[in-house]
C-alpha positions as CSV (number, residue, x, y, z in Angstrom):
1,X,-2.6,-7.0,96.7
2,X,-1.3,-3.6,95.1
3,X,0.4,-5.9,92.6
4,X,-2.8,-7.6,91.3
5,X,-3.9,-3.9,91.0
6,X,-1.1,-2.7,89.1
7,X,-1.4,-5.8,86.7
8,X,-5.1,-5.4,86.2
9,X,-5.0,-1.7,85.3
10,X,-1.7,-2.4,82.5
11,X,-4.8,-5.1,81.2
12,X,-7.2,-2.8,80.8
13,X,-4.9,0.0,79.4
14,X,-2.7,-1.9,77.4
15,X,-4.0,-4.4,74.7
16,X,-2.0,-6.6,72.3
17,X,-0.4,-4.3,69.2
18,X,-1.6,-1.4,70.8
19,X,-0.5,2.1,71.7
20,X,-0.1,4.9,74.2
21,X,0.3,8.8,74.0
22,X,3.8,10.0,74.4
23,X,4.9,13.4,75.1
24,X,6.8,15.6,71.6
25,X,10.1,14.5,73.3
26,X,9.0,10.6,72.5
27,X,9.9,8.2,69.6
28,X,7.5,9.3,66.7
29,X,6.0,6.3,64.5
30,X,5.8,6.1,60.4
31,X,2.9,7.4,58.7
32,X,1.6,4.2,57.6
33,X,0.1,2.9,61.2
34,X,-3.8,1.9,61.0
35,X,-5.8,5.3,61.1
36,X,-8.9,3.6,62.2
37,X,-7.9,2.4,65.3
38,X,-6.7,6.8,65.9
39,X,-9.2,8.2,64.2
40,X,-10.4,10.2,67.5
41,X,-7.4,12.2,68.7
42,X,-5.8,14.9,66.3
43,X,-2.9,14.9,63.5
44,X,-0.3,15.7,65.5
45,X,-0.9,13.3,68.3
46,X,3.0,11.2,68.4
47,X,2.0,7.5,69.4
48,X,4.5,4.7,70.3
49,X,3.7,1.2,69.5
50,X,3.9,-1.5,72.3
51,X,5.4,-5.1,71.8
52,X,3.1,-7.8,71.4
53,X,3.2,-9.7,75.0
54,X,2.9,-13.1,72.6
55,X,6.6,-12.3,71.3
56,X,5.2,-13.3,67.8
57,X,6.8,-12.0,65.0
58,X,6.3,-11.3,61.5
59,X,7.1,-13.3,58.7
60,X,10.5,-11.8,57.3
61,X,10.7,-8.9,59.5
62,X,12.2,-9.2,63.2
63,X,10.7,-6.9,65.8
64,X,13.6,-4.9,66.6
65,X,13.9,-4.2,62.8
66,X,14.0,-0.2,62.4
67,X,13.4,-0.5,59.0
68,X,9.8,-2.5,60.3
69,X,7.3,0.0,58.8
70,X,3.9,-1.6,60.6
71,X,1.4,-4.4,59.3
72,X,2.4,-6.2,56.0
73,X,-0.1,-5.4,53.3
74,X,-1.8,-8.3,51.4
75,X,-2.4,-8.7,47.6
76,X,-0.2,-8.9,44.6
77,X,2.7,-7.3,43.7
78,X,3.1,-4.8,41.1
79,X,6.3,-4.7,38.8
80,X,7.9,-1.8,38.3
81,X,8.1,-1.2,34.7
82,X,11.7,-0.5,33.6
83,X,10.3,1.8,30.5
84,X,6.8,2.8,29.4
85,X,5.1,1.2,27.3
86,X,4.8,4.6,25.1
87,X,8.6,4.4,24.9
88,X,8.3,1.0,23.4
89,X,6.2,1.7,21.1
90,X,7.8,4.8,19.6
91,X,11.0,2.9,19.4
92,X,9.1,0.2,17.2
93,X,8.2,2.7,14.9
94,X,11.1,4.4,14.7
95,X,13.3,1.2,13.5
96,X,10.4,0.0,11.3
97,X,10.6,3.4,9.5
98,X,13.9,3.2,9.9
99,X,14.3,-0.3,8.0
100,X,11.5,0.5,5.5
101,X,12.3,4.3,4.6
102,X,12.7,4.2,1.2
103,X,9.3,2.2,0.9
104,X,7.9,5.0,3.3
105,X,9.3,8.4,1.0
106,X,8.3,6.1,-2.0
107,X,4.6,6.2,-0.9
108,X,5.0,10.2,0.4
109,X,6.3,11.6,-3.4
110,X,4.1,9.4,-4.6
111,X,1.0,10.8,-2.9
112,X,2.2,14.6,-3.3
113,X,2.8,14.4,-6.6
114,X,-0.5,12.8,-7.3
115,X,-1.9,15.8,-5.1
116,X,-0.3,18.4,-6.9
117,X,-1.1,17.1,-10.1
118,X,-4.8,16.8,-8.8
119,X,-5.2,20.6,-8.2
120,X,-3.1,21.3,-11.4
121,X,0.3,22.0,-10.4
122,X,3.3,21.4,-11.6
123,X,6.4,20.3,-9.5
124,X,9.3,19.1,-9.8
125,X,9.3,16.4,-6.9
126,X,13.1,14.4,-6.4
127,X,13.1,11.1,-7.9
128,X,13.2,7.7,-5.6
129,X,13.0,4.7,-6.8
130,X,10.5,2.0,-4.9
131,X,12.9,-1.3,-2.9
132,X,12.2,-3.5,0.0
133,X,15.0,-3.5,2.3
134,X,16.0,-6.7,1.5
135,X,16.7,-5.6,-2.2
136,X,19.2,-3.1,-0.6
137,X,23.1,-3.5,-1.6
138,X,25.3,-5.6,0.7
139,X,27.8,-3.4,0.7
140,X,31.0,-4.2,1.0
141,X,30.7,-8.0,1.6
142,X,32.6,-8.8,-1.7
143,X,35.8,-7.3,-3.0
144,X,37.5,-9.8,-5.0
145,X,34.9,-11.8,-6.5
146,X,34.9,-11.7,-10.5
147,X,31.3,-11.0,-11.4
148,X,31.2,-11.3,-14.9
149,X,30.7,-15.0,-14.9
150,X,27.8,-15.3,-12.5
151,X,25.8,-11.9,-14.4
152,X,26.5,-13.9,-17.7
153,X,25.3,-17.0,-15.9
154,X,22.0,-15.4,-14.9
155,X,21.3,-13.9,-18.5
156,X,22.1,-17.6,-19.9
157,X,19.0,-18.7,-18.3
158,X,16.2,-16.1,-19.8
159,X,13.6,-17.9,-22.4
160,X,12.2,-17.0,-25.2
161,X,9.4,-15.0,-24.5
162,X,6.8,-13.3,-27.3
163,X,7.3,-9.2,-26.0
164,X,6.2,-6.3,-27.8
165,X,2.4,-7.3,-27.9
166,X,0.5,-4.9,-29.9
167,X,-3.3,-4.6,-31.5
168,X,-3.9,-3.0,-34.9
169,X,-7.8,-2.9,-36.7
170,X,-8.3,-2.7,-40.4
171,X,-11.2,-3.1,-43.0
172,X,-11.6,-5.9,-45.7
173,X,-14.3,-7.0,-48.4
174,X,-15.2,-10.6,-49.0
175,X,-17.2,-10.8,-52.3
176,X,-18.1,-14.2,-53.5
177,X,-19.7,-13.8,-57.5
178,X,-20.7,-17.4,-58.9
179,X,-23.1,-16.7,-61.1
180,X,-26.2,-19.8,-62.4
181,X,-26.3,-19.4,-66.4
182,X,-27.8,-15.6,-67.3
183,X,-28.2,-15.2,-63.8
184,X,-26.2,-13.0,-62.0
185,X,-25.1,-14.3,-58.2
186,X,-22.7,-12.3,-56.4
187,X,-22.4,-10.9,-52.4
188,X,-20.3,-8.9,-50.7
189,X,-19.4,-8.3,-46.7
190,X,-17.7,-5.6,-45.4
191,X,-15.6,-6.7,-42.3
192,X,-14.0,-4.8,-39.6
193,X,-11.0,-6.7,-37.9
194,X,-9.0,-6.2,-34.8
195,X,-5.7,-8.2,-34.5
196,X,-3.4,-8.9,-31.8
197,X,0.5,-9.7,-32.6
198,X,3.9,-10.0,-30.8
199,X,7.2,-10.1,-31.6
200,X,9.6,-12.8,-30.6
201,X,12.5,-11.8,-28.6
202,X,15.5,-14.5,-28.8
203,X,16.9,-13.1,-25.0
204,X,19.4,-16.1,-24.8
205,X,21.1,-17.1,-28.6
206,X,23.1,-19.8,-26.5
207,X,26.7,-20.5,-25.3
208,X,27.9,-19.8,-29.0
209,X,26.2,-16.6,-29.1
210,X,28.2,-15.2,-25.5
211,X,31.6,-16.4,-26.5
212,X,34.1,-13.5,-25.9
213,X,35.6,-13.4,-29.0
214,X,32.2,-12.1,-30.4
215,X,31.8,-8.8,-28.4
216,X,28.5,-9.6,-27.6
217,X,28.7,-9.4,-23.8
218,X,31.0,-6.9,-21.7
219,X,31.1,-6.3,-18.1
220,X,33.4,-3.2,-16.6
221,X,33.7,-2.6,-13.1
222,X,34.6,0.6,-12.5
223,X,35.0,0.7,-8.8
224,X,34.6,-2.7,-6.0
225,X,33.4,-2.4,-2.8
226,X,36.0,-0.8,0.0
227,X,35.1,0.7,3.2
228,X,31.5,-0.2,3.5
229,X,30.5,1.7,0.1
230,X,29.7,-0.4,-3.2
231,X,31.3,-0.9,-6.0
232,X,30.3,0.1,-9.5
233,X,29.6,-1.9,-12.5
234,X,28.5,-1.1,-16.4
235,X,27.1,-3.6,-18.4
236,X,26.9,-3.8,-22.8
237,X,24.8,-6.5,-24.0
238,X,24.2,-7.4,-27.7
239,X,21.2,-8.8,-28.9
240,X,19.7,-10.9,-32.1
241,X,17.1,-8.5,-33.7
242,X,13.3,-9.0,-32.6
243,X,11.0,-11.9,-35.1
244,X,8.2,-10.4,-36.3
245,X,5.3,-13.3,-36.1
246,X,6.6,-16.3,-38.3
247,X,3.1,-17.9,-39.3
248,X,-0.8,-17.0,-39.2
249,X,-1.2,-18.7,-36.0
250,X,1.3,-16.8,-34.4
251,X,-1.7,-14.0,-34.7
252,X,-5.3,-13.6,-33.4
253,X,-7.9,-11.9,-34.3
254,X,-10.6,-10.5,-31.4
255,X,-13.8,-11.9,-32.1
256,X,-16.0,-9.4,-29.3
257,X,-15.1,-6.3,-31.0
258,X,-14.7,-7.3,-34.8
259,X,-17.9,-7.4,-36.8
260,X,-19.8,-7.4,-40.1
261,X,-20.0,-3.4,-40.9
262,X,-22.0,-3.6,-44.1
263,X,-23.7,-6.5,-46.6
264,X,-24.4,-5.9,-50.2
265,X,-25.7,-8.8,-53.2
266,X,-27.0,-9.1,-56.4
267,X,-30.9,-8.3,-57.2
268,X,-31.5,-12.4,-57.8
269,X,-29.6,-13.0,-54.2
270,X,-31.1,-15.3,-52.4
271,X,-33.7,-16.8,-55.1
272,X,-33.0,-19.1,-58.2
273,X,-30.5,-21.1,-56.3
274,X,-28.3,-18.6,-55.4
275,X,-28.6,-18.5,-51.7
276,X,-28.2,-22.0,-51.6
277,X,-24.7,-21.4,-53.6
278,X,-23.8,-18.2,-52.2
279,X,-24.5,-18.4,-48.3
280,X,-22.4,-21.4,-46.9
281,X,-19.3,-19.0,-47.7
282,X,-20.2,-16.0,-46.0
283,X,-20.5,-18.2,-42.4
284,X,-18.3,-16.2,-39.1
285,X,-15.4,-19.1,-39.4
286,X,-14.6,-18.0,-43.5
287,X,-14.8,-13.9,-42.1
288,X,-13.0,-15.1,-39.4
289,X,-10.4,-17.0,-41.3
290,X,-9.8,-14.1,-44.2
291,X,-9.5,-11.9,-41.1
292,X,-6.4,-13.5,-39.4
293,X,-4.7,-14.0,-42.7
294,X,-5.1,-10.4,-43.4
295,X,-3.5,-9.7,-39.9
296,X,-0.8,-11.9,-40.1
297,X,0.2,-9.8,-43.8
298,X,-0.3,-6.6,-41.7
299,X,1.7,-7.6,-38.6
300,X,4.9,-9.0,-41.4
301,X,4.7,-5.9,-44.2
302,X,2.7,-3.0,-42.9
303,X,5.7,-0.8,-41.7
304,X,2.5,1.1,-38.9
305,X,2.4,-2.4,-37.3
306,X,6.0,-3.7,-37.7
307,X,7.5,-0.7,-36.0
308,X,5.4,-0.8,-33.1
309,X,6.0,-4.2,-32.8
310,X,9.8,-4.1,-33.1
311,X,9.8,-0.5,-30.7
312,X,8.1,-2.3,-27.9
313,X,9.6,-5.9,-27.5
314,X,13.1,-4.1,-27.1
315,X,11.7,-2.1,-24.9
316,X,10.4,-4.8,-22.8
317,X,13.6,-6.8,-23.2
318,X,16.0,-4.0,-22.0
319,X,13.6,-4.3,-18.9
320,X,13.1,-7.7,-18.4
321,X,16.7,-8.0,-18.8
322,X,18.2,-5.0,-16.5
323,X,15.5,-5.1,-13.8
324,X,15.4,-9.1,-13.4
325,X,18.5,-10.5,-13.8
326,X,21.6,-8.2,-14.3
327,X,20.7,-5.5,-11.8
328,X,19.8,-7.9,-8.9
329,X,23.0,-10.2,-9.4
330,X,25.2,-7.6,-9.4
331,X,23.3,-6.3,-5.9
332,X,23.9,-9.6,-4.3
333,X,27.5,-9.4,-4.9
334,X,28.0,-6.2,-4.1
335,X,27.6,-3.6,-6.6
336,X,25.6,-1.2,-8.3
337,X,25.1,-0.9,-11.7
338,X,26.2,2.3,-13.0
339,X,25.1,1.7,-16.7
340,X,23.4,-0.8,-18.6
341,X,23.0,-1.0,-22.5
342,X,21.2,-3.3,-24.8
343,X,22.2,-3.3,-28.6
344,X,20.6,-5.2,-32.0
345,X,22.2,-7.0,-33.5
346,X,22.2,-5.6,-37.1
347,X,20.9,-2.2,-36.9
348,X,23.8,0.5,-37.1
């Protein structure tokens, strides 16, 4: 009978998962126990967990586990990021400026020295020129490679392009005087022309023209590539002499700002016939025509139009040449170019 007693009182005081006071000299549980259930006695109450009288156990975890650290928590599990993302991101930027810095200090002078011009001063800024990083030199790829070929090979394939394109204006007088018997029938237009000519630029002669024997092409390399620096090249190129335009159609005349400035006739224009005699030649396709064969004379023997002509297609060659073919072939294979000059065939 005392048994029954003594198991019906360990019922009523003991429940599954539950717990019992234990003196300071008892095991101490972890922090992480369910509050709820001791909400009632104080903070530094030490409790000691009792086995489950079901034996289960926990998925992964066996009872006498110490490292056991009370119910398992539901809900999904967070990954520890191995760096944040602000790291990430700063490391981004820092290889993208990196990769692009020349772009980037390009864009910096670029907007100082249009602020300082802005408020009026003067500066001397250093001088950087703009390239994508994929125009950058490949250093030291190429060491034995004779270059001279594949530049020459590149300027072999340049056209013939019209360069030097300028615009000149000048005044003419078309007078017509057919007169009917005794009566006098004359008229005069004052015209105001605007024409537009270029000068033809022969960049590639032919195979004749960059034989060796004539001097006309010389590459020198100074220096190849060794130890991850480039080398250095200099380039002489000779060139036929700019065309001036070699017909009238070569030239055009702008019909929106070239116009009729002034009109004058005879006292019997238009009666007695002479309008119908005198009219018909004064229509915009004979102003027109006079016009563009006046501008084709100016662009050919008016030294004020030649020159300008002849000044600015070598100056566009020189570029087209340098920036578009011999500079970025000589890149590719591993060099800089150190010089480049462009000489007319003809002049001293």
């Amino acid at each position: 009978m005392i048994r029954w007693l003594i198991l019906l009182l360990g019922m009523v005081t003991t429940r599954a998962g539950g717990s019992f006071r234990a003196d300071q000299d008892a095991w101490r549980e972890p922090d992480d126990l369910d509050r709820e259930d001791f909400a009632e006695y104080g903070e530094r109450d030490t409790w000691i967990m009792a086995r489950d009288p079901l034996g289960r156990e926990r998925p992964g975890r066996a009872l006498d586990d110490p490292r056991w650290r009370g119910p398992e928590r539901s809900g999904p599990v967070r990954r520890r990021r191995w760096f944040p993302r602000w790291l990430k991101w700063a490391t981004g930027l820092a290889l993208a400026a990196l990769v692009f810095r020349r772009v980037i200090a390009f864009a910096v002078l670029a907007a100082l020295s249009a602020a300082l011009h802005l408020v009026g001063l003067n500066v001397h800024l250093p001088s950087i020129k703009f390239a994508w990083p994929w125009q950058s030199i490949a250093a030291g790829t190429t060491t034995d490679t004779d270059i001279g070929p594949w530049v020459l090979q590149k300027i072999e394939g340049i056209s013939r392009p019209a360069l030097g394109t300028e615009n000149f204006n000048f005044v003419f007088t078309h007078k017509v005087s057919k007169s009917i018997g005794f009566w006098p029938c004359w008229y005069s237009s004052t015209f105001y022309a605007v024409g537009r000519a270029s000068a033809t630029v022969d960049l590639n002669p032919g195979p004749n023209w960059w034989a060796p024997s004539t001097g006309h092409y010389l590459l020198q390399v100074l220096s190849r590539p060794a130890a991850g620096a480039p080398g250095r090249v200099m380039v002489t190129i000779v060139l036929p002499l700019p065309q001036l335009p070699q017909s009238v159609h070569d030239i055009t005349v702008d019909d929106t700002e070239s116009h009729v400035i002034s009109t004058d006739h005879s006292w019997t224009y238009p009666g007695f016939g002479c309008g119908a005699l005198l009219k018909p030649q004064f229509s915009p396709s004979v102003l027109f025509g006079q016009a563009q064969n006046l501008a084709f004379y100016q662009a050919t023997h008016n030294p004020q139009v030649t020159r300008p002509l002849i000044g600015a297609a070598e100056t566009e060659a020189t570029q087209i040449i340098r920036d578009n073919f011999v500079q970025p072939t000589v890149n590719a294979l591993g060099y800089t170019l150190a010089g480049f000059t462009l000489h007319w065939s003809g002049t001293p």
